[in-house]
MARMAR-239154 format. One record per residue (C-alpha): x, y negated, z. Coordinates in Angstrom, 1 decimal. Example, Ala and Ser with C-alpha at 12.3 -4.5 7.8 and 13.67 -1.06 7.14 Angstrom:
<pts>
      c1      c2      c3
    12.3     4.5     7.8
    13.7     1.1     7.1
</pts>
This chain:
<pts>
      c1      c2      c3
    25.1     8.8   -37.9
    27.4     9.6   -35.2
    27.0     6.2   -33.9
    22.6     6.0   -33.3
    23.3     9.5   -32.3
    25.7     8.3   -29.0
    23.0     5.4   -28.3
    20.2     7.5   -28.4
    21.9    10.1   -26.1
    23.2     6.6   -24.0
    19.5     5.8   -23.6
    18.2     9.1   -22.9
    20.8     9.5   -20.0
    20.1     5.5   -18.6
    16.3     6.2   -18.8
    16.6     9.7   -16.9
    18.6     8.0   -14.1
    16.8     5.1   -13.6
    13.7     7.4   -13.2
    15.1     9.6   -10.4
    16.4     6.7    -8.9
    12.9     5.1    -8.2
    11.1     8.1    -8.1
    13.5     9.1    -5.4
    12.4     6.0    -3.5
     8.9     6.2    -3.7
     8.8     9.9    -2.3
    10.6     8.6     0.9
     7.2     6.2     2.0
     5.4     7.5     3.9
     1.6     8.1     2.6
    -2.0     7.4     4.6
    -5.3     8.3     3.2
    -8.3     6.5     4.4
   -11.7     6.8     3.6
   -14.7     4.4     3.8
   -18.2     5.5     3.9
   -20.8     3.3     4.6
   -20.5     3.0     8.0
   -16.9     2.9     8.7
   -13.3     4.0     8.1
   -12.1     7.6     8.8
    -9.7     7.2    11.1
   -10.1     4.0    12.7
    -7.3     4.0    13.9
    -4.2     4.3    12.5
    -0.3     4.0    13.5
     2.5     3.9    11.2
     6.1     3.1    11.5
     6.9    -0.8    10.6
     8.3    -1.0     6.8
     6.4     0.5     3.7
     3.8     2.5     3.8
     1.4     3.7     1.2
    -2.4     3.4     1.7
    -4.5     5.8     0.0
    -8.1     4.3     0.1
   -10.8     6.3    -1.1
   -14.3     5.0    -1.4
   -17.1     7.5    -0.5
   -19.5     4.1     0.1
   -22.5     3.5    -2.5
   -21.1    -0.2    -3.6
   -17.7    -1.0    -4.6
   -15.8    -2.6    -1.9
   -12.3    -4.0    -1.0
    -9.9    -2.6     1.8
    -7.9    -5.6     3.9
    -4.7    -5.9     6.3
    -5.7    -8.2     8.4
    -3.8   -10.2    11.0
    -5.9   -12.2    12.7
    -7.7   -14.0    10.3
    -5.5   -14.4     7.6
    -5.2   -11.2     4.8
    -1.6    -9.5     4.8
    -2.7    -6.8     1.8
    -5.5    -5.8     0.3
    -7.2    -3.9    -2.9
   -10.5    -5.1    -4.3
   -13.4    -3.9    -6.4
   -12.7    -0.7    -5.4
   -15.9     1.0    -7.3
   -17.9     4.2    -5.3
   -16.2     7.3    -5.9
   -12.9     6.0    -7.0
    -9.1     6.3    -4.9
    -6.8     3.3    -4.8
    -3.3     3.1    -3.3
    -2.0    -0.1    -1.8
     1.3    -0.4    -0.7
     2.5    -2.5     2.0
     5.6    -3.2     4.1
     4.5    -4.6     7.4
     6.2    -5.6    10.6
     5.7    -4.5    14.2
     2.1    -5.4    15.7
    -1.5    -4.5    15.5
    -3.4    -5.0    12.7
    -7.1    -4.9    11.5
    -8.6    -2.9     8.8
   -11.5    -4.1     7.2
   -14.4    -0.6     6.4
   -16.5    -1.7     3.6
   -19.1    -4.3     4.4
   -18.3    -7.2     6.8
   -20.8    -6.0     9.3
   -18.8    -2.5     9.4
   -16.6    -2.2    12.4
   -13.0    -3.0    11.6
   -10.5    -0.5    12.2
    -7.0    -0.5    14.0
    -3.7    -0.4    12.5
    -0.8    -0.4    14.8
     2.7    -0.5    13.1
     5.5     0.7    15.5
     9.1     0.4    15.9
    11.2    -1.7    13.8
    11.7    -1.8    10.0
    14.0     0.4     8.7
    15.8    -0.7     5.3
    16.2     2.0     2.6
    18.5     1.8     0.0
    17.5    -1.5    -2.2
    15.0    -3.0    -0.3
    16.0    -6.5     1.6
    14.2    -6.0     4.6
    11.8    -8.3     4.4
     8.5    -7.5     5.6
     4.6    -8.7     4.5
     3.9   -11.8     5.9
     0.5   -12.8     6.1
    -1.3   -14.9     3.1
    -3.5   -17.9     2.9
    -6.1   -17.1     1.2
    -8.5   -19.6    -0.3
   -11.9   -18.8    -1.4
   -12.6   -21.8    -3.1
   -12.7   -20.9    -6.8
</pts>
């Protein structure tokens, strides 16, 4: 009895640490809502510090749409489908440079983002920072 009783109370305390440990981490990236309409993004322009940073895209469009990093051509991030009405966060940990954001449809103006300064490492992370993806459309 004594023993499930110390492995249960061993678990409980683990679990609880872990928790605050991560949940500590997420509360120190920074967070940038952006919101697509039909016609654009609000802002279209945008500047954040290089390293992770938390997108919060929110779709006030009538069609479901996907929200892209892109450098030059190629995609760094992005979140798809996502449907009218609906919020999705993205994540991303970019590097110093300029950046486009894609607003809904292809023939929607693409926005700005320009990441500043250099990456700043937080506890855990290895510094590495998004590198752009191939991305191949044949399916």
């Amino acid at each position: 009895m004594m023993i499930h009783f110390r492995r249960n109370a061993l678990r409980v305390t683990v679990a609880a640490l872990l928790s605050s440990a991560f949940g500590a981490q997420a509360a120190d990236i920074p967070q940038v809502k952006v919101t697509v309409n039909d016609k654009q993004c609000e802002p279209m322009q945008v500047t954040v510090n290089a390293g992770k940073t938390q997108f919060i895209i929110q779709n006030h469009s009538q069609k479901a749409l996907e929200w892209e990093i892109l450098k030059g051509v190629m995609v760094v991030e992005e979140r798809e489908n996502i449907a009218p009405g609906f919020t999705q966060k993205l994540t991303a940990n970019l590097q110093p440079g300029e950046y486009d954001m894609t607003c809904g449809l292809l023939t929607n103006p693409k926005g700005k983002l320009i990441v500043t300064g250099a990456a700043t490492k937080r506890r855990g992370e290895s510094g590495c920072g998004a590198e752009p993806r191939r991305r191949d459309h044949r399916l």
